[in-house]
N, C-alpha and C positions, 0 to 999 in steps of 0.2 A: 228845814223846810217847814213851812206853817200848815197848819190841818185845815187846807183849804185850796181849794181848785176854781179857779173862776174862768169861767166860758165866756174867749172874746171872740165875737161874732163878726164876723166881714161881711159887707154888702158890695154892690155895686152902685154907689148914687142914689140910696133909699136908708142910709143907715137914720137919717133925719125922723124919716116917716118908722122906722122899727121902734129908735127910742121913744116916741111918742106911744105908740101901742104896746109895747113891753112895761113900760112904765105904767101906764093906765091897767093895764091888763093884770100885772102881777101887784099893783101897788106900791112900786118902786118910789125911790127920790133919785131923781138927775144931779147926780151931785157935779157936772160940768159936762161941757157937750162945745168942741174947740173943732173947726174947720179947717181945709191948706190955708185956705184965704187967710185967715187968722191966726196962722201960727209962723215962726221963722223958718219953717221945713221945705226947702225948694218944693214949689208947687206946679204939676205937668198942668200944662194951659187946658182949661175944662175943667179944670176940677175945683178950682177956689171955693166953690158950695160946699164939696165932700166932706165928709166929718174924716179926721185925722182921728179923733177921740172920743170917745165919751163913756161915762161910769154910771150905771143903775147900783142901787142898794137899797133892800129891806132887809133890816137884821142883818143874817151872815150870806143870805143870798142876793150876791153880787152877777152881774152882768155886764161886757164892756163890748164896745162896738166900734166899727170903724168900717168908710167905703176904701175898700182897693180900688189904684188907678189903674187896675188891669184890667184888660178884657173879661168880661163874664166868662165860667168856662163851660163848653158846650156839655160837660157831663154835670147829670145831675151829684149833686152831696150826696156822701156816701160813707156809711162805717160808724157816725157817732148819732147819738141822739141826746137828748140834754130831759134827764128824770125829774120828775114835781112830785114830790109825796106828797097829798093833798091831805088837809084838816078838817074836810067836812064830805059827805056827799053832794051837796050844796056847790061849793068851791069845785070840786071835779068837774058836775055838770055845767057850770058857769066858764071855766078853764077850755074845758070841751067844745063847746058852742062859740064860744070867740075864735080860737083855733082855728078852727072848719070854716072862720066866713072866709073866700078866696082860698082856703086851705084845702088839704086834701084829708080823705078818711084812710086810716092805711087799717086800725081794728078799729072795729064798731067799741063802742063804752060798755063792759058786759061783763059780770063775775064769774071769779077765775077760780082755776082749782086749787091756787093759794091763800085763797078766801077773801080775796080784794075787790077791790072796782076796778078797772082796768081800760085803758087806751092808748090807741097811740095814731097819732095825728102829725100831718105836716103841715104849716103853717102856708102863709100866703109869703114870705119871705122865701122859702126851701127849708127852713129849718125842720127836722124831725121831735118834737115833745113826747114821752112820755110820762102818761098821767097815772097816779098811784092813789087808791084811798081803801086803807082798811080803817075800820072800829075797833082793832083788836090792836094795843100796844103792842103784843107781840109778833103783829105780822109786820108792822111800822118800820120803814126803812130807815137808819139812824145812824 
């Protein structure tokens, strides 16, 4: 197995509009972004826009995404949340505030008894973020 876990994201008919903001957001590169319409994978009628694929990458953090031809499910996401050890306090609060447009506050931005910055936010997608930043190499998640 490779020392690496990469988080692919499902949408519902928005995965278009994620990689756009995921990318801008994080400073990603799209390294391809393939549709039903465009692929040879039997495509359920409606869906030819959906993205079948697509791959974000800065360095070793990677991101892949994709619309399900299923129904939405009426329960919200539950159980994961996807970590950003931030590099600046800068970068957190800039992270932070993007997050929150249409997103939700789940903790406020506030240091912790670990001696971090600290939050955690749900995006306007449903996704859950948490955001990390210490100054202290050795509080740094690694």
């Amino acid at each position: 197995m490779k020392d690496c876990i990469t988080p692919y994201l499902t949408f519902y008919g928005r995965a278009k509009e994620a990689a756009v903001f995921y990318a801008d957001l994080f400073g990603m590169e799209n390294l391809g972004i393939q549709t039903y319409g465009e692929s040879e994978f039997p495509t359920p009628e409606g869906a030819e826009d959906y993205v079948i694929h697509c791959h974000l990458k800065r360095g070793n953090f990677q991101l892949m995404l994709a619309d399900s031809t299923e129904p939405a499910p009426e329960v919200p996401r539950r159980g994961l949340s996807l970590m950003i050890d931030c590099e600046s306090e800068e970068e957190i609060r800039r992270l932070y505030d993007s997050l929150l447009v249409e997103g939700r506050r789940i903790m406020e931005l506030q240091d912790t008894f670990w001696g971090a910055r600290y939050a955690k936010v749900e995006d306007r997608f449903g996704f859950t973020w948490d955001l990390n930043y210490s100054n202290d190499p050795e509080q740094a998640f690694e």
